[in-house]
N, C-alpha and C positions, 0 to 999 in steps of 0.2 A: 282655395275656395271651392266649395263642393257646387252642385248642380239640382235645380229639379228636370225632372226629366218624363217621358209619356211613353208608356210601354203600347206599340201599334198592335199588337194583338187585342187587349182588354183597355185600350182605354186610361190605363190605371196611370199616377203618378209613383214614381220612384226615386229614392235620393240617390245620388251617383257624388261620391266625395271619397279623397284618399287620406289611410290613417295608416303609420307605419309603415310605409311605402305600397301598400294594399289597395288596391283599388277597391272600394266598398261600393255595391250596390244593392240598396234595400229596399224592399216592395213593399208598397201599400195598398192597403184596399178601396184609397180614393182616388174618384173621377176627377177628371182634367178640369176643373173650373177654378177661376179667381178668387173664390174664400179656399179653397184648398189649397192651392198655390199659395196664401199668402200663412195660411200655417202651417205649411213645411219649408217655407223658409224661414219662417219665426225659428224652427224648428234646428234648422242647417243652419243660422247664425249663433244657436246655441254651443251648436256642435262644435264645429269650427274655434270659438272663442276657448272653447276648455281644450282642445286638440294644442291650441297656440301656448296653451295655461299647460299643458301636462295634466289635466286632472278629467281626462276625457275617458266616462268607462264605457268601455263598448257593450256590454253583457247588460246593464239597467237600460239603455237604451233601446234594443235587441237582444233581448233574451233570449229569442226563440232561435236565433240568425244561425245560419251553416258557416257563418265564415268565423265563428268563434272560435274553433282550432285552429283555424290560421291563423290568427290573431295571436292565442294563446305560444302556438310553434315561433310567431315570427317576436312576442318578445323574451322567449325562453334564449332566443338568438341576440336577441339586444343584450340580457342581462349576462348571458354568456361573455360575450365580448367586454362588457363593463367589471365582472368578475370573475373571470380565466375558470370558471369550474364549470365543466364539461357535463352533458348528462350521463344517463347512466349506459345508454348502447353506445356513448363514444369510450367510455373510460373503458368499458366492459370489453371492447377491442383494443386498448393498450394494454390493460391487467394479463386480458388472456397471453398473447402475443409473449408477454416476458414472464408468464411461471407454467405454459405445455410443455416445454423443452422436454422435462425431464418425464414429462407424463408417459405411460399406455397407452396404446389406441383405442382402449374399451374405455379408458377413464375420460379420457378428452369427448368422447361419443357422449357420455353421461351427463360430463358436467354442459356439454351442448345444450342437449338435451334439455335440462331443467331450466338453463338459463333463458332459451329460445320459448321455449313450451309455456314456459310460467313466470320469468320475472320479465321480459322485454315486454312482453306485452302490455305489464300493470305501469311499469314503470321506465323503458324503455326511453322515452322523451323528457322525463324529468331532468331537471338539473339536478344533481348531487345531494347541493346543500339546501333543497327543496323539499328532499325528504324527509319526515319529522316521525318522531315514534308513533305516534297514533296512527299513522298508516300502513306503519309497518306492522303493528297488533292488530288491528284490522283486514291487513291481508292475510297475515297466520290466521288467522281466524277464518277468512273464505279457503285456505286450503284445505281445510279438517272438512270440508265438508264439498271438496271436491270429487266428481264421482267415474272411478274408472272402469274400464269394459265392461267386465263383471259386476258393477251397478257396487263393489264397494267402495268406500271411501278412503282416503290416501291415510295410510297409516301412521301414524304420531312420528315414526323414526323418517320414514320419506318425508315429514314436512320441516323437522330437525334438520335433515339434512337441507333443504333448497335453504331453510334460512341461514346455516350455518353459510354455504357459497356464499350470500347474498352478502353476508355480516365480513366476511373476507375481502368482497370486492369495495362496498363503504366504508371500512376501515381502512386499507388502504389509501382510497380515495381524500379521508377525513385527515390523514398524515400528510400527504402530499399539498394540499388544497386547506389546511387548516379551519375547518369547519368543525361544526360540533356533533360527534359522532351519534348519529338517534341510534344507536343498539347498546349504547351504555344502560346497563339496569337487565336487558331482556334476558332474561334465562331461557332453555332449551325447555319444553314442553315434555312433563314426564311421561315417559316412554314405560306402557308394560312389558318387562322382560320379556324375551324370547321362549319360548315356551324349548325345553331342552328333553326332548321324551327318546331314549336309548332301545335298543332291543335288548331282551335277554339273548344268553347264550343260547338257552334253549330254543329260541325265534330266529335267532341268526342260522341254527341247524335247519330248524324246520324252512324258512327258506329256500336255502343253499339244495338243503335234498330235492326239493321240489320246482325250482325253477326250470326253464329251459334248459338242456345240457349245455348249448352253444353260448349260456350266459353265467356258469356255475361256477367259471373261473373269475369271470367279474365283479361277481359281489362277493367270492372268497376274497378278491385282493382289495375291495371297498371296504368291509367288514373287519380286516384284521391290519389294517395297514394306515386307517387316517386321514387315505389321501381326499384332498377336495375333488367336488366332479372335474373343472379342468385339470387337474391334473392328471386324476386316471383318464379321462377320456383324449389328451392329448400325450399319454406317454407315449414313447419311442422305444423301440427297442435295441438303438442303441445306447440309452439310459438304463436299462437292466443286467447286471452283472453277475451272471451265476455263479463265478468263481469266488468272490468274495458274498456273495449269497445278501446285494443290495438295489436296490431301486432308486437311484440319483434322480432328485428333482429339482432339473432345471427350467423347466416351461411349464405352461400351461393355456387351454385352448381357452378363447372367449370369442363367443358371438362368430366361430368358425376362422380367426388367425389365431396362429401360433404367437404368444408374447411373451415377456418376463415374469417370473413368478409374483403372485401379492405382493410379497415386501422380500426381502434380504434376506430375511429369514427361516422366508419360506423354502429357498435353495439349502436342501438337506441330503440325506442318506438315510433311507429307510432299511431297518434290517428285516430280512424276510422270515419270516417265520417258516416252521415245515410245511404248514398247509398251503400259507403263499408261493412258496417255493414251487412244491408241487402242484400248485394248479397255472403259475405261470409256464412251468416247463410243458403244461398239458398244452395251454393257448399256443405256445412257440410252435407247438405241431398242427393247428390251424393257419395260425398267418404272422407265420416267423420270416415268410418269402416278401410281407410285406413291411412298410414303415413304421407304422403304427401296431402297438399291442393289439387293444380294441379296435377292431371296427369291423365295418361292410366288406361285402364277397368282394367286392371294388378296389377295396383298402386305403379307403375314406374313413377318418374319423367318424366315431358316435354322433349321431345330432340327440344331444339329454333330451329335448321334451319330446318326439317322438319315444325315446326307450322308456319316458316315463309312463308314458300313455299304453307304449307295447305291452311292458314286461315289469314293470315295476308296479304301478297298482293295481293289475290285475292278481299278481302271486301275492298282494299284499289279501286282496278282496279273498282270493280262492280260500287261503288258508285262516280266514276269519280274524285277522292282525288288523289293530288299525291303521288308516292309510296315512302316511306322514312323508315329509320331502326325503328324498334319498340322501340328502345332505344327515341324515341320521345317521346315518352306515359310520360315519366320523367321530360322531359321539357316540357309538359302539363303541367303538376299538379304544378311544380313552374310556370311558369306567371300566371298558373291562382290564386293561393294563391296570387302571389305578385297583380292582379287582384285585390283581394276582400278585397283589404288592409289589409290582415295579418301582424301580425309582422314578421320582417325581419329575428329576432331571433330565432322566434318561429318554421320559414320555413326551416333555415338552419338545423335546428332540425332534422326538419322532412325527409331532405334529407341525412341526415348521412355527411354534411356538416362540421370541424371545426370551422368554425367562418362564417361571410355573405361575406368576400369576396369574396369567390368563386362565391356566390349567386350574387351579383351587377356586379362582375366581364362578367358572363357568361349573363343575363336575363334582363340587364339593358334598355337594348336598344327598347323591347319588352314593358317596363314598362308606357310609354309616349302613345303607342297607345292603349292599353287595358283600362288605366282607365282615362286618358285623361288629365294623370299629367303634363299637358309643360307647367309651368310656368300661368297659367293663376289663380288658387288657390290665387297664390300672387300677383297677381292684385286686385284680389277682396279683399284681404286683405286692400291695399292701398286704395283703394275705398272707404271701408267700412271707417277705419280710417279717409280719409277725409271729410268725411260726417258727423260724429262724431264732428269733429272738427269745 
C-alpha cells in the first residue's frame, strides 16, 4: 500500500509507493490540502489495484519520471530470470571469453573497440531476444552517418564490419538461447571497392632516385617485394638471408608489438630480387649492429604515420605524383610481376596470398594495360595458323 506524503521544502504532495521492489517517489505540483489528498489517493488506490492485477504501466502514469530506467533495468532482470536469455553485455562477456584464445592483440584491441564504442552503448542492457530487425536497420542506419575526427563519416566497409561482430555475437546467442535470429534477411551494405591505384615503373624510379638517401633502401624493398607496412616495418634481420638471397616472414609490427603474421599464409619466403638484394646489403651497413632492418638511430622500429607524414608525402607532393596510402607500394610490386609475365603461382606466393584468387581477383584489371594482353596474342595465333594452313 503506497503513501501520500508532503514534501517540507515546497509544501507539495508526493506519492511514495513500491513497484518491483523499487521504491517509487513521485512529485506533484499540489498543495497539502483535503481535496488533494483526496485525489491522489483516488489516484494510489488505482495504482495499487493494477500493481496487485499485473497490468500496472508505469510510463502512462509518469511519463516524464527518472525512475523509468529503473524500472525498465529492474524488469529486464525479472524477464531474464523468467527466461534464462541474458542481454547483450552479459553474453557479450561469455562469447568473448570462449573465441580470443586464438586471437592477436591487435584484433582483440579492435573488436574491443567497436563492441564498447558502438554497440554496448545502443544495446548493451537489452535482453537478446528483445532485439528485433528494425532496430538493428535502424541502427545501420545511424552508423552511416556517424562522424569521425576528420568530420567524415564511417565508411560502408567499417559499418559492414561492426554489424558483421554484432550478427556473430546474436547468432550465437539465437543457437544457444533458441530465439528467433532478427539478422536473418539482412545483407551487408554494398561497399564501393577499394579504389587500387599502382605506380608506374617509371614513378617507382623517380621516387626511389629522389627520396631521402637513409630511406632509398626502404621503398626499394616496399616497391619490389609486396611486403605489408608490418611487415617491412617490423622485419628483423635475423629473418633476412643473404645466402639463399630471401626475406622470411614471420611477424609483423601492430600498433608497436611484435605479433603473428595476418593469417598462415602470410608466413612466406620472399625472393630477393638484385635491387632488393642490393639495397638490403646497403641498410646492413647502417643498422646491421641493430635488431631491426628499418628503423631509428636508437634501433626502434618505424612508427608508419610519422614516416608517412615525414617522407612519404612530401616526395609524393615534391615530385607532382598523386598522394596515396603507402600500402600502394604492394600493389606495385604485383602488376608489375603480373607485368613481366611471372607466374601467377609463383606471385601469390610472394604476396602471402592462399591461392591467385585474390591475385586476378584484386590486379586483373591492371593486367591488359601493362603488358598489353587484350586479346590480340590470339589473333596472332589465328593468323599464324591460317597461314600455315
Amino acid at each position: 500500500m503506497g503513501h501520500i506524503r508532503t514534501r517540507k521544502e515546497t509544501g507539495k504532495l508526493y506519492i511514495d509507493f513500491k513497484y518491483q521492489n523499487l521504491r517509487c517517489r513521485e512529485q506533484t505540483a499540489m498543495l497539502d490540502t483535503p481535496v488533494n489528498r483526496k485525489k491522489l489517493e483516488t489516484l494510489l488506490a488505482r495504482i495499487d489495484a493494477e500493481i496487485l492485477l499485473g497490468s500496472f504501466d508505469y510510463q502512462a502514469y509518469f511519463p516524464e519520471s527518472r525512475m523509468l530506467k529503473k524500472i525498465k533495468l529492474q524488469q529486464n532482470i525479472i524477464d531474464r530470470h523468467i527466461s534464462g536469455v541474458p542481454t547483450f553485455n552479459e553474453f557479450f562477456n561469455i562469447w568473448y571469453s570462449e573465441v580470443e584464445v586464438g586471437w592477436r592483440r591487435s584484433y582483440k584491441r579492435t573488436i574491443l573497440g567497436l563492441i564498447n564504442y558502438h554497440l554496448i552503448p545502443a544495446f548493451g542492457e537489452m535482453m537478446l531476444n528483445e532485439i528485433f530487425k528494425p532496430e538493428l536497420l535502424q541502427f545501420r542506419a545511424q552508423l552511416t552517418k556517424v562522424r569521425k575526427i576528420n568530420n567524415d563519416c564511417l565508411s560502408i566497409a567499417y559499418v559492414n564490419r561492426i554489424m558483421k561482430i554484432f550478427k556473430m555475437i546474436v547468432t550465437e546467442a539465437a543457437d544457444r538461447y533458441e530465439f528467433n535470429n532478427p539478422f536473418r534477411g539482412i545483407k551487408p551494405l554494398k561497399a564501393v571497392k577499394p579504389q587500387i591505384e599502382p605506380f608506374s615503373l617509371d614513378e617507382v624510379n623517380q621516387i626511389i632516385s629522389n627520396v631521402r638517401d637513409d630511406f632509398k633502401s626502404y621503398y626499394t624493398v616496399r616497391f619490389f617485394t609486396g611486403m605489408r607496412t608490418g611487415e617491412i616495418d617490423g622485419l628483423k634481420w635475423q629473418y633476412v638471408d643473404f645466402d639463399k638471397r630471401q626475406i622470411c616472414i614471420r611477424e609483423t609490427i601492430v600498433n608497436g608489438y611484435i605479433e603473428y603474421t595476418k593469417t598462415d599464409s602470410s608466413q612466406r619466403e620472399i625472393l630477393m630480387s638484385q635491387p632488393v638484394y642490393d639495397a638490403l646489403k646497403e641498410q646492413y651497413k647502417m643498422t646491421g649492429q641493430h635488431k631491426y632492418v628499418f628503423c631509428t638511430k636508437k634501433g626502434e622500429p618505424f612508427n608508419y604515420n610519422n614516416i608517412t607524414k615525414r617522407i612519404w608525402q612530401p616526395i609524393l607532393n615534391y615530385l607532382g605524383l598523386k598522394v596515396r596510402r603507402a600500402y600502394q607500394t604492394r600493389h606495385t610490386a604485383a602488376t608489375l610481376w603480373l607485368a613481366s609475365g611471372e607466374n601467377p603461382e609463383w606471385i601469390a606466393r610472394q604476396m602471402g596470398h592462399a591461392n591467385t584468387e585474390m591475385l586476378f581477383k584484386v590486379y586483373s584489371r591492371y593486367v591488359p594495360n601493362l603488358t598489353r594482353q587484350d586479346g590480340s596474342a590470339f589473333e596472332r595465333l589465328l593468323l599464324k595458323n591460317n597461314s600455315d594452313s
